[in-house]
C-alpha positions in Angstrom: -8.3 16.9 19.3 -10.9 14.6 20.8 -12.0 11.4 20.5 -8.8 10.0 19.8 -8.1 12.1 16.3 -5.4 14.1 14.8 -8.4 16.0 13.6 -11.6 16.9 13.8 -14.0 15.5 10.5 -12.8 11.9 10.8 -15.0 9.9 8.2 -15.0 6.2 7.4 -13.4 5.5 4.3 -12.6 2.3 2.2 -10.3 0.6 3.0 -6.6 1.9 1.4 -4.6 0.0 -0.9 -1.2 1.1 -1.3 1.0 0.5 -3.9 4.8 1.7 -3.1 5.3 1.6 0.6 8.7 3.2 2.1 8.9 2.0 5.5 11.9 4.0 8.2 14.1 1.8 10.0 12.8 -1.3 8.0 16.5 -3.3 10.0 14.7 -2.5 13.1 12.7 -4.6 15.5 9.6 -3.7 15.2 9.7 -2.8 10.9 12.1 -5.7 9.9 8.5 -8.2 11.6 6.1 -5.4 9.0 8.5 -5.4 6.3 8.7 -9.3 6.2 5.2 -9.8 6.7 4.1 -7.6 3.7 6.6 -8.3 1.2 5.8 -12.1 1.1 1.8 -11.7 1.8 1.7 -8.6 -0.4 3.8 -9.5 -4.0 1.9 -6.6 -5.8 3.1 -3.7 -3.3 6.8 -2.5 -4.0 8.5 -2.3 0.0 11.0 0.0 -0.2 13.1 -0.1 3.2 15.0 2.9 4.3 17.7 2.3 7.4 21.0 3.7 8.1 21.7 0.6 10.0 22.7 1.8 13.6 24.0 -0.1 16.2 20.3 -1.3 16.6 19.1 -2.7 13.1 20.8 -5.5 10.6 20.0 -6.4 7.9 20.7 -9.6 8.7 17.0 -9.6 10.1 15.5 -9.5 6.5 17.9 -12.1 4.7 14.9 -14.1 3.7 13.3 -11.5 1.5 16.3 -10.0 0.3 16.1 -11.7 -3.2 12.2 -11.0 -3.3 11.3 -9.2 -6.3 8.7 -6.5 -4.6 12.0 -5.6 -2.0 14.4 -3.0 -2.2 17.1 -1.7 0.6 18.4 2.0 0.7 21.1 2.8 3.3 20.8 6.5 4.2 19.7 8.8 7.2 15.8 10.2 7.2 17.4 13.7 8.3 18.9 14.2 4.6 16.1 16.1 2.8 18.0 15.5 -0.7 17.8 11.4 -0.1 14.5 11.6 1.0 12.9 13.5 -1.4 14.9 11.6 -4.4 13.9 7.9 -2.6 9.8 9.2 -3.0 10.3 10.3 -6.2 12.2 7.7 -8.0 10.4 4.4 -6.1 7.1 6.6 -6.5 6.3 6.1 -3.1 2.5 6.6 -2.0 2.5 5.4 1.5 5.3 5.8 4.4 5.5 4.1 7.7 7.9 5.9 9.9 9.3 3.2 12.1 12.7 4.9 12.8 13.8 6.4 15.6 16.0 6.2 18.6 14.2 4.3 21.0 16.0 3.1 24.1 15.4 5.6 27.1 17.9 4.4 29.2 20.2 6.3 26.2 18.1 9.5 26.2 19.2 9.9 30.2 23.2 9.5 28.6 23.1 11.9 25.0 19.1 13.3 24.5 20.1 15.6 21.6 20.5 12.5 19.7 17.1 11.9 20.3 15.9 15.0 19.3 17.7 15.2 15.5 16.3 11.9 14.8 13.1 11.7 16.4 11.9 14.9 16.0 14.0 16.6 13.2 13.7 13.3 11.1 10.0 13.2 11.4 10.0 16.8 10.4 12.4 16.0 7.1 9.7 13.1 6.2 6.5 14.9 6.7 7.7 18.0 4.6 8.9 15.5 1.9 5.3 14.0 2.2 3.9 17.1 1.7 5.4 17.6 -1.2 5.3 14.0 -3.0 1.6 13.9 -2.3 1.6 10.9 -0.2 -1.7 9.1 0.3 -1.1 7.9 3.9 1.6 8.7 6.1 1.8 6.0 9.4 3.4 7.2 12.1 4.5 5.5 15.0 4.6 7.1 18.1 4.8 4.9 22.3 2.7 4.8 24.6 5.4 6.2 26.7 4.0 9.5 25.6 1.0 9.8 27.9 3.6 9.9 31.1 3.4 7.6 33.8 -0.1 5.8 34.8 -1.1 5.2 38.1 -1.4 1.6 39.9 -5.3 1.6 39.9 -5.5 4.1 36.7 -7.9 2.7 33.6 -6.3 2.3 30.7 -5.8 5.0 29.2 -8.0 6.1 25.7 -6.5 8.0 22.4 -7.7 11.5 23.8 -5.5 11.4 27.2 -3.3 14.2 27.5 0.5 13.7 26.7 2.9 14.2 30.1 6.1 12.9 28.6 8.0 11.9 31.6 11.7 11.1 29.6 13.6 12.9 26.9 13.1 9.9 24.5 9.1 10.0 25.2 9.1 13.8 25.3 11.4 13.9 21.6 7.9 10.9 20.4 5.4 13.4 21.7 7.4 16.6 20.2 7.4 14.8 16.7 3.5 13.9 16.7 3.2 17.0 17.8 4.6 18.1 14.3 2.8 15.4 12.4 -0.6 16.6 13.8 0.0 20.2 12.5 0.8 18.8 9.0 -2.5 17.0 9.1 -4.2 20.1 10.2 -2.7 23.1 8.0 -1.6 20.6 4.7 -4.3 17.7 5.2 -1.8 15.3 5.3 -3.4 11.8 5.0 -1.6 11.0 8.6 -2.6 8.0 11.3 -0.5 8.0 15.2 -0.1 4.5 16.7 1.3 4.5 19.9 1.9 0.9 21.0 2.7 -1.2 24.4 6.3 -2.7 25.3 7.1 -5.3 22.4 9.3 -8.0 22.6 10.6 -10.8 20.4 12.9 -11.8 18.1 15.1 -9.1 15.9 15.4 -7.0 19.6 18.5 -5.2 19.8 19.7 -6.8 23.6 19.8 -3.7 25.5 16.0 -3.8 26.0 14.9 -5.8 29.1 13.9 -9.5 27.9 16.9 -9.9 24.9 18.8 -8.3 27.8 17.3 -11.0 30.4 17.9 -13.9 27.8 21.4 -12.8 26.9 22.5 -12.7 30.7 20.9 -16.0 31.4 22.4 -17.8 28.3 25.9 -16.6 29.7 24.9 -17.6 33.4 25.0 -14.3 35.1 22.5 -12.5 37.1 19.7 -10.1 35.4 19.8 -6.6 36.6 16.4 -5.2 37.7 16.1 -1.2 38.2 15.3 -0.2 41.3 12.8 -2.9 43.3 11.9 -4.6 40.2 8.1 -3.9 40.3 7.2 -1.6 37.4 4.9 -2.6 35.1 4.6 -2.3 31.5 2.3 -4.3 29.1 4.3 -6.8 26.6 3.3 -7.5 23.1 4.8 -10.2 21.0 6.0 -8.4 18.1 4.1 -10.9 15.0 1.2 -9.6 17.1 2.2 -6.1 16.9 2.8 -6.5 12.5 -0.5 -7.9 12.1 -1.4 -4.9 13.7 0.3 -2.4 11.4 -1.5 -4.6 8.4 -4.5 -3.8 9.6 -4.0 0.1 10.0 -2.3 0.2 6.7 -5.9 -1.2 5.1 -8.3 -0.3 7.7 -7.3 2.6 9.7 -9.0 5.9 9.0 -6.7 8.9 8.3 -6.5 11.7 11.2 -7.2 8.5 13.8 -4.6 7.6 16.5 -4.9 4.0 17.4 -3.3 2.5 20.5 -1.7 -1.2 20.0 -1.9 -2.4 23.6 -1.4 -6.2 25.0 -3.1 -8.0 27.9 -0.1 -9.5 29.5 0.9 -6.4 32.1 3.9 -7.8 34.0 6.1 -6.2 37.1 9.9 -6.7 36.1 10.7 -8.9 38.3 7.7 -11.4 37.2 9.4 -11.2 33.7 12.6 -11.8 35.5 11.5 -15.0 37.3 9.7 -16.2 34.3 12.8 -16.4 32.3 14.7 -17.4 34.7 13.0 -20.6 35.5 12.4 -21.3 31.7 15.8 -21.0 30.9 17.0 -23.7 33.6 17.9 -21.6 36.4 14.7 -21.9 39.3 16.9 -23.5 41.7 19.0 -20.4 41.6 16.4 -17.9 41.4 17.3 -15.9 44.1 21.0 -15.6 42.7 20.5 -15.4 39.6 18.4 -11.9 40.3 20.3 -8.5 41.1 18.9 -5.6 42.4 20.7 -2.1 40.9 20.2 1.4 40.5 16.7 2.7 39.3 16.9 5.1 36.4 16.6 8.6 36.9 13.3 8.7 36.7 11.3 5.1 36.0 7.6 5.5 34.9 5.4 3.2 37.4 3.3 1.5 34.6 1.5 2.4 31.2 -1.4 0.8 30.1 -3.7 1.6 27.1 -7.2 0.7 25.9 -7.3 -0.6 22.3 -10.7 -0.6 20.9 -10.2 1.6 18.3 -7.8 -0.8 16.7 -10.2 -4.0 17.8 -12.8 -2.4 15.5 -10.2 -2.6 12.7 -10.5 -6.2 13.1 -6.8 -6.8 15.3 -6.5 -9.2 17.7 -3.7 -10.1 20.1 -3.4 -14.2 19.0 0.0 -15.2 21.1 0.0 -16.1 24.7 3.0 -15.0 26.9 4.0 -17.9 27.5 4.2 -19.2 24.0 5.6 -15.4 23.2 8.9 -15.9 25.3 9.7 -19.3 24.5 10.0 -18.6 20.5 11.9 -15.7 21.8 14.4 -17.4 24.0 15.0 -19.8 21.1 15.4 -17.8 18.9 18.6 -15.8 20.8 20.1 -19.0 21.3 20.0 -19.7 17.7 20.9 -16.3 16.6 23.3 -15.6 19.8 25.8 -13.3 17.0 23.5 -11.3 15.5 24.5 -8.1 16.2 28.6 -8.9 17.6 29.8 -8.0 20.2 26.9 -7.3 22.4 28.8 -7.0 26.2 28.2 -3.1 26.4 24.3 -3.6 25.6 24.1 -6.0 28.9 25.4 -3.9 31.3 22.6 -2.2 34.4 22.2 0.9 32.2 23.5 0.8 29.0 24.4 3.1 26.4 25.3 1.6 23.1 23.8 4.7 21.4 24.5 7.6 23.2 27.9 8.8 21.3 26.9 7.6 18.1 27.9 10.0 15.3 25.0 11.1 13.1 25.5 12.2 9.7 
């Protein structure tokens, strides 16, 4: 691999028009913002959504498509060969993006075989199905959390940096592109990696840090920072981070990776203080942080360089500031969107890590 490809012989190609999209864990963060954007800016592609609506997704988060002509919902697990292969066949699916995936790392430290059925085995079920269905172009989305920690005065890093996993939920992301790669290479599977930046925004489940942040303030209790508070990670506003995934659907170029990385890198405790004071509370500032255990092992920063996907035509459009202020209003508007959400807000949650899977 160099370069930042799955494979070598890359060639620029026009750009892709799909017709019958199935996209994983479409009740998730990150997919519900895709699914939404494509269905109602896209009327001629059929989005077929896939979830098995964990503790993390609801479809809640897509009630103003769910009457849209070109939308359909399927409930079931991406490890069940039998679904999957009947789902391409009947919706004559020609393109997947694989969204879903267990995702929260503080979980991976509680239950990591969890992890690796559904991030690894999953991806496996898909790509073999793909194989098999003939798909076009298979999107898969992979962190940045894979290239392992980055040091303070490190570059960003490019598409062809070597993977050092440093968690079992990053190391299960780098074991399932792993897979995906050798199904581009030995079945020229029509396959483009993203690996993307920490993304934030509304449609989070509230055990990551600024739902978590929000959800603490709106109740008037202290946010928990791990360890002292100064790791970094870059934050993406998740409209930002769709547009994105429109534009490698189109334009990316099959047996490319393409990092999705923001500008806004931010120490914890900056995103602390920041919503802290936006959400009424500067005067208390200095009680309204609380300092607690780090996790076992908490990656210093990540940061990526995206060219590849500026080529495409991607920009990042909203500011940081404007990014957590729709965000905060939208959790106070939507406070009981996912129940009862007291075990997500504790230091180190684990909401998923004795989840049944089936």
């Amino acid at each position: 691999m160099s370069n930042g490809n799955v494979h070598n012989g890359s060639a620029p190609e026009a750009e892709y028009t799909p017709k019958n999209i199935l996209v994983t864990g479409g009740a998730g963060f990150i997919a519900s913002h895709v699914v939404l954007l494509l269905v109602k800016k896209f009327p001629k592609y059929k989005i077929v959504n896939l979830d098995r609506l964990d503790y993390c997704s609801c479809l809640e988060n897509l009630d103003e498509i769910k009457y849209y002509k070109n939308y359909k919902f399927v409930k079931g697990n991406i490890c069940s060969s039998d679904l999957v292969n009947y789902v391409l066949e009947e919706e004559e699916i020609d393109t997947i993006m694989h969204f879903a995936a267990q995702t929260h790392v503080d979980n991976s430290f509680g239950n990591s075989f969890s992890f690796t059925q559904n991030n690894i085995l999953g991806t496996h079920v898909l790509l073999e199905s793909a194989k098999v269905h003939n798909i076009k172009r298979f999107i898969h989305v992979s962190t940045d959390e894979v290239y392992g920690e980055g040091a303070a005065d490190q570059e960003p890093m490019f598409e062809d940096q070597v993977l050092e996993p440093t968690n079992p939920y990053a190391a299960t992301k780098a074991g399932a592109e792993f897979i995906a790669k050798s199904y581009s290479r030995s079945f020229n599977l029509p396959l483009i990696i993203t690996r993307g930046n920490n993304v934030y925004g509304p449609h989070q489940y509230p055990e990551k840090l600024i739902p978590k942040f929000v959800n603490l303030l709106m109740r008037d209790r202290p946010v928990t920072l791990h360890g002292n508070g100064l790791n970094t990670r870059n934050f993406l506003y998740v409209e930002d981070v769709a547009r994105a995934f429109e534009v490698i659907l189109h334009r990316g170029v099959t047996g490319k990776i393409y990092n999705i990385g923001g500008t806004h890198e931010k120490a914890n405790i900056e995103v602390a203080k920041d919503l802290i004071r936006l959400m009424g509370h500067g005067k208390e500032e200095e009680k309204m942080l609380q300092f607690v255990e780090d996790r076992a092992f908490n990656d210093l920063r990540y940061t990526v360089n995206s060219e590849a996907l500026k080529q495409l035509g991607w920009r990042e459009i909203v500011s940081w500031e404007d990014g957590l202020h729709k965000t905060v209003e939208w959790y106070k508007q939507h406070t009981g969107r996912y129940g009862n959400i007291d075990c997500a807000l504790v230091a180190h949650p684990r909401s998923g890590a004795v989840h049944e899977f089936s």
